[in-house]
Backbone as JSON, one array per atom type, in Angstrom:
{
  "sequence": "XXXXXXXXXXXXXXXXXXXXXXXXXXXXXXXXXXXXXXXXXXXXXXXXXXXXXXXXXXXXXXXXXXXXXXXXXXXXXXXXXXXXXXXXXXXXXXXXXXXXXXXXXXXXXXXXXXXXXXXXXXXXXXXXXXXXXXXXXXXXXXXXXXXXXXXXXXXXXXXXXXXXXXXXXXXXXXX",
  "N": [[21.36, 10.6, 27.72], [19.65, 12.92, 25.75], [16.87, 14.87, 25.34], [15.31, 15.21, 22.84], [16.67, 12.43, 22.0], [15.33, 11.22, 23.38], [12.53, 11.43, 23.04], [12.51, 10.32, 20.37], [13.27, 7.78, 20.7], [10.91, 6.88, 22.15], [8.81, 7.24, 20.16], [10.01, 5.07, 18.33], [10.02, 2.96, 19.82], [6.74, 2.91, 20.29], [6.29, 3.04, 17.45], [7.17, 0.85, 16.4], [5.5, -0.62, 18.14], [3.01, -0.61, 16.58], [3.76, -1.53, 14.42], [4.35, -4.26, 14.43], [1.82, -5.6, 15.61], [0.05, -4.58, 14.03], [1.27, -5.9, 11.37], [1.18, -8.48, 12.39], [-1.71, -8.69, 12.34], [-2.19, -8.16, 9.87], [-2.03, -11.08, 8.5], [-3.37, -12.91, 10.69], [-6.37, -11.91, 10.85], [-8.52, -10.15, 13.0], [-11.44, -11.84, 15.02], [-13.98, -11.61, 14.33], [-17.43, -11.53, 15.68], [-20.01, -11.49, 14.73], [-19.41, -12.94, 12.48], [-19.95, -15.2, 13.32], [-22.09, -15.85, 14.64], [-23.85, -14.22, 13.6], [-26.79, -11.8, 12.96], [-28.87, -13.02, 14.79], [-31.67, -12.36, 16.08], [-34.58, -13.03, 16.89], [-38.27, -13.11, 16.49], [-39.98, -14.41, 17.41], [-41.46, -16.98, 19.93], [-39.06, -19.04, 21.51], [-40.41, -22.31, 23.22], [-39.57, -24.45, 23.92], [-37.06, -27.31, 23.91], [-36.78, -29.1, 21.98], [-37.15, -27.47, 19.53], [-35.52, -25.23, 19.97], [-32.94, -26.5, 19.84], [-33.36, -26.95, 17.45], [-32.87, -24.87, 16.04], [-30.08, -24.12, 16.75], [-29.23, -23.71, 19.43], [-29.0, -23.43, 22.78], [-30.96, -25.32, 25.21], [-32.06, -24.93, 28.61], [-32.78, -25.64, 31.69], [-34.96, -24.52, 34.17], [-33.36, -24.06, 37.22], [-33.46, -23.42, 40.15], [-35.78, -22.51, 40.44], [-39.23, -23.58, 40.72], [-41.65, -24.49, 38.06], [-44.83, -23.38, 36.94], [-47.59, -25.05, 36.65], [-48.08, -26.37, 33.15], [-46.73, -23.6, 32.75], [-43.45, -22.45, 30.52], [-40.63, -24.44, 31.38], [-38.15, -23.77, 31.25], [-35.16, -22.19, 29.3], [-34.06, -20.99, 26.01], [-31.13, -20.34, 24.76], [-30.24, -18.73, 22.55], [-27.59, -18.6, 20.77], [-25.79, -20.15, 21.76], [-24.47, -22.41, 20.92], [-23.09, -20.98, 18.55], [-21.72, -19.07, 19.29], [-19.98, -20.47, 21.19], [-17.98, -21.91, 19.3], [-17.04, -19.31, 18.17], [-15.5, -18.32, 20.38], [-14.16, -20.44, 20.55], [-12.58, -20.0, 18.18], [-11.2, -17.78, 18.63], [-9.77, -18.35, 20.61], [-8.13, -19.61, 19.39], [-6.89, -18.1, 17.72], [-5.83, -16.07, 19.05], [-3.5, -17.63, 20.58], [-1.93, -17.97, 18.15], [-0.99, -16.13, 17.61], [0.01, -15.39, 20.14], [2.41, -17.23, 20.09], [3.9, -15.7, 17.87], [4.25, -13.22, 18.96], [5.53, -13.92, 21.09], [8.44, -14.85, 20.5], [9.28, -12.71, 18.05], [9.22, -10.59, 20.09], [11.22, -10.76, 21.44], [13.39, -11.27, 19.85], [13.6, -8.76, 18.64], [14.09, -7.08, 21.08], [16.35, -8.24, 21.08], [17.96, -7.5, 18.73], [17.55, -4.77, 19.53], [19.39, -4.19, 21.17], [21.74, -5.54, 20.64], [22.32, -4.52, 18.08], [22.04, -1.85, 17.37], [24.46, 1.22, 17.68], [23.33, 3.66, 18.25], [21.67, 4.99, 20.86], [18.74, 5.9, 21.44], [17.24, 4.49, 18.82], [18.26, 1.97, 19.8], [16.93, 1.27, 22.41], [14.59, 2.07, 21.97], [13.51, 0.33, 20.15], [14.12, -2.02, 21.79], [12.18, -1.4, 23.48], [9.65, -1.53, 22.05], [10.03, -4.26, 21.25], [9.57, -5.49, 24.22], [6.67, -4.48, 23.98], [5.69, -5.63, 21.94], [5.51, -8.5, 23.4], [4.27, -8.31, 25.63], [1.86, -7.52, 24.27], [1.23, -9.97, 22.8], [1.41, -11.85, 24.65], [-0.41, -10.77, 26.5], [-2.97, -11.16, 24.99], [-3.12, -13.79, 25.09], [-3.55, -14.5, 27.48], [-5.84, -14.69, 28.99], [-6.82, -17.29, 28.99], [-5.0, -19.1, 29.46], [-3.85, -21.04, 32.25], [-3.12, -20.51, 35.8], [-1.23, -21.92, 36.53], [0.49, -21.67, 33.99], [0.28, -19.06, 33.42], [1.88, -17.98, 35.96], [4.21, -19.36, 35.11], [5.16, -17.75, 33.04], [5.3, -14.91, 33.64], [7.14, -15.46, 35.3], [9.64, -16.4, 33.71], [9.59, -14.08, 31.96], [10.2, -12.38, 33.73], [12.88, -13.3, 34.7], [14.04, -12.97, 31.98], [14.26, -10.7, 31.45], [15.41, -9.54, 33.76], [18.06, -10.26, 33.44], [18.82, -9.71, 31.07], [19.08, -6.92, 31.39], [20.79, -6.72, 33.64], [23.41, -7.66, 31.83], [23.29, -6.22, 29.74], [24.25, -3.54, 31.17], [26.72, -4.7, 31.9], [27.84, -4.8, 29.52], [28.25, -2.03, 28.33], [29.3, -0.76, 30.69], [32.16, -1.77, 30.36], [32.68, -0.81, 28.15], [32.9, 2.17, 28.68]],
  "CA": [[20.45, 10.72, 26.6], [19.02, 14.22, 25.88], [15.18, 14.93, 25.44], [15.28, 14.97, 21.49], [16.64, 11.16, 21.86], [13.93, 10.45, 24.45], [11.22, 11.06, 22.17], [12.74, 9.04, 19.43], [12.64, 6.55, 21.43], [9.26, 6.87, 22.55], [8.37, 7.5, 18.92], [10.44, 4.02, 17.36], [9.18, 2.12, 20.53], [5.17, 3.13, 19.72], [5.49, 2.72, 15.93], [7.44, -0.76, 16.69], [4.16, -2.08, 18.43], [1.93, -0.74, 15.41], [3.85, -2.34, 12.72], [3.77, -5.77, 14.55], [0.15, -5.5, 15.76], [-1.11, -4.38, 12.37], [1.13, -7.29, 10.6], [-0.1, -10.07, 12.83], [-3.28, -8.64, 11.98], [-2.73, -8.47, 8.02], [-2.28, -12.23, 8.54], [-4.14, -13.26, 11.56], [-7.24, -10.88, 11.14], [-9.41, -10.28, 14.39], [-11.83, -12.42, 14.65], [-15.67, -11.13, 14.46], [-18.79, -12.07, 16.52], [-20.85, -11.32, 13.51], [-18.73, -13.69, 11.31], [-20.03, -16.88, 13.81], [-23.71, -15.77, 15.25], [-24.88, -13.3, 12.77], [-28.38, -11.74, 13.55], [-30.13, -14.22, 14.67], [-32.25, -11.98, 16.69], [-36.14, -13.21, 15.98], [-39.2, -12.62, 17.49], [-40.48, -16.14, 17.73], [-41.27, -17.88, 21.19], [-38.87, -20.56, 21.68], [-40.43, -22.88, 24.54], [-39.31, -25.97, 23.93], [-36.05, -28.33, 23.91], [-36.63, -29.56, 20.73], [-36.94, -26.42, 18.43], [-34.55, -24.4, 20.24], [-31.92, -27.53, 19.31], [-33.45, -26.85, 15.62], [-31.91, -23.61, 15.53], [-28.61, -24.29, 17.03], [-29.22, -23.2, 20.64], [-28.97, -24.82, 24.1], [-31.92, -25.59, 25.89], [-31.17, -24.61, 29.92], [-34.15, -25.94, 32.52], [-34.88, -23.23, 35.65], [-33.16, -25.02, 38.8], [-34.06, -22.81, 41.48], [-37.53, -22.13, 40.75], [-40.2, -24.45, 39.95], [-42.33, -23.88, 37.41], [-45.91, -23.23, 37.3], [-48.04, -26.24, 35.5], [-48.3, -25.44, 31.74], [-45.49, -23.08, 32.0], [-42.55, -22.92, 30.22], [-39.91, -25.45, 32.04], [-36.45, -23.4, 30.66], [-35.04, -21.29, 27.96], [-33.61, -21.53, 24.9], [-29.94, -19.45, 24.5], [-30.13, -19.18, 20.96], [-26.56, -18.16, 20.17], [-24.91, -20.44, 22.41], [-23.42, -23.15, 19.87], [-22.57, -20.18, 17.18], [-20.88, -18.15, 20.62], [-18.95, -21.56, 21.53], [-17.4, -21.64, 18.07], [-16.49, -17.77, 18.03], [-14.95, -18.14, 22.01], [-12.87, -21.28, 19.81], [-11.57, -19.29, 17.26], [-10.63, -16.28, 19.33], [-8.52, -19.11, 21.27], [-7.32, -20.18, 18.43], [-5.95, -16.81, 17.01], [-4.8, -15.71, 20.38], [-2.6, -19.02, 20.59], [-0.75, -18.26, 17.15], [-0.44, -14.34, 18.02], [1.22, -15.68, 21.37], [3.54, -18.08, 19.11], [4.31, -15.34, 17.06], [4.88, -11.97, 19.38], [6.57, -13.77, 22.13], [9.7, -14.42, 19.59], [9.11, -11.28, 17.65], [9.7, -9.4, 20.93], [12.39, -11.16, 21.92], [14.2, -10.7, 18.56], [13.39, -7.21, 18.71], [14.87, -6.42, 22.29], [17.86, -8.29, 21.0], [17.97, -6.56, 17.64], [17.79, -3.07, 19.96], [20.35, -4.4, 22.05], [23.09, -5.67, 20.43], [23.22, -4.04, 16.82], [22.44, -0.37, 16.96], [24.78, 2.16, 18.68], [22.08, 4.8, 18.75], [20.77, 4.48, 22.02], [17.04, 5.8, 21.16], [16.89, 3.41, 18.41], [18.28, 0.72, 20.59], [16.03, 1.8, 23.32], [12.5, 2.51, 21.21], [13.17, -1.33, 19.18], [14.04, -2.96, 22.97], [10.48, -0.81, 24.19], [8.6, -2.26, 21.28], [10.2, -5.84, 21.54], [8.74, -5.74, 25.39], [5.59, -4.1, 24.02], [4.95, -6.71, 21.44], [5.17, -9.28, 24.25], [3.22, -7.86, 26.3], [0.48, -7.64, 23.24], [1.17, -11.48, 22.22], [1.04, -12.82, 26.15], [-1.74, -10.49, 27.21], [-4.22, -11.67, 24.61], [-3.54, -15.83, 25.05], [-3.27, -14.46, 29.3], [-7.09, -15.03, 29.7], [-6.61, -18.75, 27.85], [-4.31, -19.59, 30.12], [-4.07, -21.09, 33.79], [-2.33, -20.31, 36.76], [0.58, -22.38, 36.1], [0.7, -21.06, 32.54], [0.62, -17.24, 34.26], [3.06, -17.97, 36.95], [5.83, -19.8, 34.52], [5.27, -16.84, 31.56], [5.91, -13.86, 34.51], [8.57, -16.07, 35.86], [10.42, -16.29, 32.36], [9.82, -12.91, 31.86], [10.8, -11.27, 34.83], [14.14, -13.51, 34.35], [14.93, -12.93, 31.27], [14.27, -8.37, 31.88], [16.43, -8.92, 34.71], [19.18, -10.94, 33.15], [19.12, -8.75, 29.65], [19.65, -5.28, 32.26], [22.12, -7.04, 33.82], [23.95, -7.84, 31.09], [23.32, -4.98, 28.59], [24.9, -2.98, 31.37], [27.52, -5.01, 31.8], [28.71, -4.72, 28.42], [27.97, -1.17, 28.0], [30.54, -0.45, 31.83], [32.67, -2.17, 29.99], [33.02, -0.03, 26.24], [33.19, 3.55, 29.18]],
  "C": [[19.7, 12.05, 26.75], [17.18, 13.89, 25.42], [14.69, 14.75, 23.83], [15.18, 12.61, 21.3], [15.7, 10.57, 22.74], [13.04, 9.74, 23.61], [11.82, 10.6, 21.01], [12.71, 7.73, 19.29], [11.54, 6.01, 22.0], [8.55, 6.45, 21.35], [8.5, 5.55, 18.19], [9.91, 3.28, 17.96], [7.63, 1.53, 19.83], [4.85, 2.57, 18.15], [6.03, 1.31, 15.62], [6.16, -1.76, 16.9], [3.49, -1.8, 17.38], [2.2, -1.72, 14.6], [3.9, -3.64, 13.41], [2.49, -6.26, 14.94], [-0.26, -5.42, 14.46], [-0.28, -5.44, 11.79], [0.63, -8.25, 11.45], [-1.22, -10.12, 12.35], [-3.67, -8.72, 10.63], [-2.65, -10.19, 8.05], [-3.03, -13.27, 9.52], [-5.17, -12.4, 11.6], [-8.31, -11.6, 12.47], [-10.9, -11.2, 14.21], [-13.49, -11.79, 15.17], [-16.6, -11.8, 14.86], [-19.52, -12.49, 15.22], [-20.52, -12.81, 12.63], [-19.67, -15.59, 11.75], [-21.43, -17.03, 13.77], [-24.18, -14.99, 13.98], [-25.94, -12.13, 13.65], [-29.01, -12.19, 13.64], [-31.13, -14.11, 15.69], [-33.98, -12.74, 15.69], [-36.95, -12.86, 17.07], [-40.71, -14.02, 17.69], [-40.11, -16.83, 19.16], [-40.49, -18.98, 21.27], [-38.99, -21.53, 22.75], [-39.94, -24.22, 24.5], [-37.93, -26.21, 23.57], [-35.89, -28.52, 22.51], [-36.24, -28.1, 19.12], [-35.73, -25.68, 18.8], [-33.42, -25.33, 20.0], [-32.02, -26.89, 17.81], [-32.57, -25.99, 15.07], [-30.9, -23.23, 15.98], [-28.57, -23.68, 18.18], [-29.37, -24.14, 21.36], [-30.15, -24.46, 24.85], [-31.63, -25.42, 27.62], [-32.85, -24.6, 30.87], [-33.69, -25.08, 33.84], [-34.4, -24.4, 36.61], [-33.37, -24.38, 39.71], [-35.39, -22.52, 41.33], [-38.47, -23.23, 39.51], [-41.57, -24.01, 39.86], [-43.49, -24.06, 37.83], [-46.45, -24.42, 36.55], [-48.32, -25.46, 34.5], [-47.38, -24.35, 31.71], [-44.33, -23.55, 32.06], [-41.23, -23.66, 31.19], [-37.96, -24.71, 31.84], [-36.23, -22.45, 29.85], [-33.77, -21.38, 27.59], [-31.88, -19.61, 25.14], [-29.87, -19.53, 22.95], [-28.85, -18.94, 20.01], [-25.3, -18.66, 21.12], [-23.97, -21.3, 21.76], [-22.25, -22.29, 19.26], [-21.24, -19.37, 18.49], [-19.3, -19.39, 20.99], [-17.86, -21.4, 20.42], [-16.99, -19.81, 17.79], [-15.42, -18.12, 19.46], [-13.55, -19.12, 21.35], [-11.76, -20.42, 19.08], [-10.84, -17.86, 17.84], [-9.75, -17.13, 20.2], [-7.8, -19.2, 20.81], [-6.14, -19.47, 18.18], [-5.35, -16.42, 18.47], [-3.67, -16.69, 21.12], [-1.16, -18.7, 19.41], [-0.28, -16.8, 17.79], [0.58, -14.33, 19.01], [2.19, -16.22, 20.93], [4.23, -17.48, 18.49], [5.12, -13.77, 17.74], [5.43, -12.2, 20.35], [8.35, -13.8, 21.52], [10.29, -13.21, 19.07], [9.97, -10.4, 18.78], [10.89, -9.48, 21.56], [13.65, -10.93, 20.97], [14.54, -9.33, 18.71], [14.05, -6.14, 19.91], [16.31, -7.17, 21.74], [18.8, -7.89, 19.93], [18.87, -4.78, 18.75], [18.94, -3.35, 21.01], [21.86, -4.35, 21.58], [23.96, -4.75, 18.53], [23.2, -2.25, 16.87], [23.43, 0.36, 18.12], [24.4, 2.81, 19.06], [21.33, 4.74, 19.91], [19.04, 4.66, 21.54], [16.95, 5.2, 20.19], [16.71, 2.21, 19.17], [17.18, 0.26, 21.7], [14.57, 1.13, 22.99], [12.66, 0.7, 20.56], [13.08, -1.96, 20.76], [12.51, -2.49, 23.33], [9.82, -1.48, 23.5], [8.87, -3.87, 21.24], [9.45, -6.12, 22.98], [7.74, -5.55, 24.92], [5.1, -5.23, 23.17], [5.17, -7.81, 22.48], [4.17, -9.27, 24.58], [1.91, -8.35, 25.15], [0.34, -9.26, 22.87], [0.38, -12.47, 23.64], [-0.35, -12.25, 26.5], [-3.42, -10.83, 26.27], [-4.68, -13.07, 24.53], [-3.86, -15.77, 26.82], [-5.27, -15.14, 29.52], [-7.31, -17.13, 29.5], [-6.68, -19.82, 28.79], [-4.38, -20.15, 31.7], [-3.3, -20.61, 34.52], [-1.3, -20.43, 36.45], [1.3, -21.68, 34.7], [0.92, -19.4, 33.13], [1.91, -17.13, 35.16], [4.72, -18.34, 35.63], [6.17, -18.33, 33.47], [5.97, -15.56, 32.59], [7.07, -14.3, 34.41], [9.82, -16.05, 35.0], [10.57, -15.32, 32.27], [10.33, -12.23, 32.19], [12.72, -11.8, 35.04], [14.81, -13.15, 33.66], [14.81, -11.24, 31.24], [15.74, -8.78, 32.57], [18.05, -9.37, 33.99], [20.05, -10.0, 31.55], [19.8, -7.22, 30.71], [20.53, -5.49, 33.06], [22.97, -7.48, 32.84], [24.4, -6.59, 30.22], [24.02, -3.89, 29.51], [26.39, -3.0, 31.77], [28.68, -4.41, 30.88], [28.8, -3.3, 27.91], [28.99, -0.18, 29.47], [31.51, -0.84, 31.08], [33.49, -1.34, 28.67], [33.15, 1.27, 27.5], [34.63, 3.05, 29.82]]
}
């Protein structure tokens, strides 16, 4: 492969991950802080249990240090409900995104594999089929547990090795 087809491949790779990043995103849009909490900065004392409930916050009593008499006993997180519900929906969407760019990329390396002859096409679509992985797994990766991390590598690193053994198989094979 000469240096022209490099960067074509560099090029189809790169603009591979845009256009599936930016469509996931015309249909899964990112999901905004703002959209859950707002500004719900104020400048109102909240000492108490009860009010700080009123306004959708968690109440959290000091455990290492005990208080003074007459003072306050805790404090109020006032954006911890609205935060819970944002931390949800950013699960949420990073659940379908994983549903949607681990296929995608897999399509996409087998798209660049088996139909074009062009190597830097074939190449730059297989680069962007890994790269949308990558982008699908690494945003459900925090989600996830151990076991969920270990089996997704484990898959992964099988099915790389098994596609580069193969794809050169068949490619000794046509010289």
């Amino acid at each position: 492969m000469n240096l022209r087809d490099i960067l074509f491949g560099i090029g189809i790779m790169i603009l591979t991950i845009f256009v599936t990043v930016y469509g996931m995103s015309v249909f899964y849009p990112s999901v905004e802080y703002d959209d859950f909490c707002g500004d719900i900065k104020t400048q109102e004392i909240i000492d108490t249990q009860q009010r700080c409930e009123e306004i959708g916050g968690k109440w959290s009593v000091y455990e290492s240090v005990k208080p003074v008499e007459g003072s306050v006993e805790g404090f109020c997180d006032r954006d911890f409900n609205c935060r819970q519900n944002y931390e949800d929906a950013r699960e949420a969407r990073a659940k379908k995104i994983f549903f949607i760019a681990i296929p995608l990329g897999v399509v996409l390396i087998l798209i660049g594999g088996f139909l074009f002859g062009i190597e830097a096409i074939g190449a730059g679509l297989m680069g962007g089929g890994i790269g949308t992985i990558v982008y699908g797994a690494g945003g459900y990766w925090q989600y996830g547990g151990d076991l969920f991390r270990f089996i997704m590598s484990l898959l992964g690193l099988a099915a790389v090795v098994y596609l580069a053994y193969w794809f050169n198989k068949k490619f000794e094979k046509k010289r």
